[in-house]
C-alpha positions, 0 to 999 in steps of 0.5 A: 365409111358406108353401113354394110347393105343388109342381105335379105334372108334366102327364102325373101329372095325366094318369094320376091322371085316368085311375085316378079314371076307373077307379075309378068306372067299378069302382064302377058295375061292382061295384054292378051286380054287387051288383044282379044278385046281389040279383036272384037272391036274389029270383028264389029267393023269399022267407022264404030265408035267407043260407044257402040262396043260398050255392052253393059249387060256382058260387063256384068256378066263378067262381074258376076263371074269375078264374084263367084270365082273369087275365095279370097285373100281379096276381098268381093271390093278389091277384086270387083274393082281391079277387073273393072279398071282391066275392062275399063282400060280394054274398052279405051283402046278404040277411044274413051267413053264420054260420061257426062256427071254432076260437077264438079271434080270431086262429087260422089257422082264422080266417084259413081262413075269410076265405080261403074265405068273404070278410071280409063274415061273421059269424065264431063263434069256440069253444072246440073243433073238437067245439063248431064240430061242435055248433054247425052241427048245431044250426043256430046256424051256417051253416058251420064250418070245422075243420082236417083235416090238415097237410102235416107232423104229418098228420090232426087226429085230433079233426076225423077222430073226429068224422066217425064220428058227425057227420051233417054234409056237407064242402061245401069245403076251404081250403089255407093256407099255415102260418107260425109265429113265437116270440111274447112280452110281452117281446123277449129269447129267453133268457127263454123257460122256457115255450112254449105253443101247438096240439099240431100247431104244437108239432109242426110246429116241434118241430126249432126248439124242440130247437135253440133252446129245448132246455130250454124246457117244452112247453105244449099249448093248445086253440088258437095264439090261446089260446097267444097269449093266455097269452103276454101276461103273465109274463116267462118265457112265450112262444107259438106262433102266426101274425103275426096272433095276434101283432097282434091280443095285442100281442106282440113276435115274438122269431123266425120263421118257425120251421116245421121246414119251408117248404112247410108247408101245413094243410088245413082242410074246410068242414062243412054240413048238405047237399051241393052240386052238381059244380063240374066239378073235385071231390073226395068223402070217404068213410068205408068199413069191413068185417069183418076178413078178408084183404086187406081193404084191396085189397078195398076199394080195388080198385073204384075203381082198376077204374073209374078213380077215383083216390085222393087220400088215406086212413087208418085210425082206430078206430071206437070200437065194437070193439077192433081195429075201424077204419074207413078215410077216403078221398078221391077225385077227382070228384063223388059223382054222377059214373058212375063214381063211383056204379059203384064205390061200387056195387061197394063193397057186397059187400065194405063193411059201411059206405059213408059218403059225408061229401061232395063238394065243390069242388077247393080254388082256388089260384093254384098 
């Protein structure tokens, strides 16, 4: 004899209703922003592709716009990342953008490009931060995202070197939170005689590693999902990686979160082939040098203090054509085509042999 099926109380039906009215009142909604979005695609004429719709400039805006309307009960996170996925899944109604990432599946790069791209993408994963590079020169990918520094290690010296040479355009940048954990086929600690992982995650959990696998042999890789990838065989092995690398290779996490610290934060920049509009809150990365004289640097820097324009950032690396020659990469605040901007690299020119615009871009938007 069947249990008689409990009846929900009246005023659970009453809700329930209530989020069935939401939901498709939500869908009509999202349709009809899919439309408009459509509309616009048409507007610009045939022949265009998926890249040639995509602003940067006017998807921060709109985040922006998400951030102040938003009083709860989300949070900034949740609601940032739900109307990415909607302007995402609007935008790959013409065709999905290429990105091309450092591989393979399941790098925090991957992770970077979701955050910035939405889910609806075609996602190139490769070999190296020189191949993403390659490939969006080459017009075989729209975009590509690579790493430029982290919060503990520093720069990724790949990433800045190729900017020496690259004529690529940052049209973005992603700020992601970084969380390691000790992944392995097995699930005893005491195993472990090899880790492998990205120099930088070494690195960024090189005081775990001395307190806790002192003896363990340190194994650089291309990548952390490599490291993962490794990771799945052999009995004495384990790997550096996210949580997700950990899903995607099937492996026990045996610790974590190991970072040596909390707030660890990795900057990853968008590359593109042209530059974007302003925003209204941007940044501009700059590549300057000079010939070698006294106070060169105050020289350099000493028109944008002058102008108001602040910095954010800078370092130096060797140009390569020279010993003891270098270059020095800079970030500032606001748009190439601000004023004040335009009067300081102006003021630039007796001082500078090289002026190098790499980009402006949109403020990377976080719910902090």
């Amino acid at each position: 004899m069947k249990s008689p099926v409990a009846k929900s109380p009246p005023g659970l039906l009453a809700v329930r209703n209530r989020i069935d009215a939401i939901d498709g009142e939500l869908q009509r909604l999202i349709a009809e922003r899919a439309t408009v979005a459509r509309q616009v695609g048409e507007a610009k004429g045939k022949g265009l592709s998926a890249v040639d719709f995509y602003r940067p400039e006017r998807e921060a805006q709109v985040l922006r716009k998400v951030l102040e309307r938003n009083q709860g009960p989300l949070s900034n996170d949740e609601m940032l990342r739900l109307f990415r996925e909607i302007m995402s899944a609007c935008l790959a109604q013409q065709e999905p953008l290429k990105i091309a990432f450092l591989g393979p599946e399941g790098t925090f790069s991957e992770i970077a490009v979701h955050k910035h791209f939405g889910h609806s993408i075609h996602g190139l994963p490769l070999g190296s931060i020189d191949e993403v590079f390659q490939e969006v020169e080459a017009g075989n990918a729209d975009f590509g995202v690579v790493p430029v520094e982290n919060s503990t290690e520093g720069s990724v010296q790949t990433t800045m070197d190729m900017f020496l040479t690259s004529p690529l355009k940052v049209c973005g940048e992603v700020e992601l939170p970084i969380h390691h954990f000790l992944l392995a086929h097995h699930d005893q600690l005491a195993q472990v005689q090899r880790v492998f992982s990205h120099p930088q995650s070494l690195g960024q959990c090189r005081l775990w590693l001395r307190t806790h696998l002192p003896h363990a042999e340190r194994i650089a890789v291309a990548s952390n999902a490599e490291a993962a990838r490794r990771a799945r065989s052999g009995e004495d092995v384990a790997a550096i990686a996210g949580e997700s690398a950990g899903r995607i290779y099937g492996l026990n996490t045996l610790a974590g979160p190991i970072e040596d610290r909390p707030d660890n934060t990795s900057r990853f920049v968008v590359l593109g082939r042209e530059m974007f509009s302003p925003s209204g809150n941007d940044k501009t990365s700059l590549l300057l040098s000079g010939k070698d004289q006294p106070g060169l640097l105050f020289h350099l820097l000493e028109p944008l203090a002058r102008n108001g324009v602040s910095l954010t950032r800078i370092e130096s690396r060797p140009t390569r054509q020279g010993k003891w020659q270098y270059a020095f990469f800079i970030d500032i605040a606001g748009h190439i085509d601000d004023p004040k901007v335009q009067k300081a690299l102006s003021e630039l020119g007796p001082v500078s042999d090289l002026i190098k615009v790499l980009g402006s871009y949109p403020e990377a938007v976080t719910s902090a």
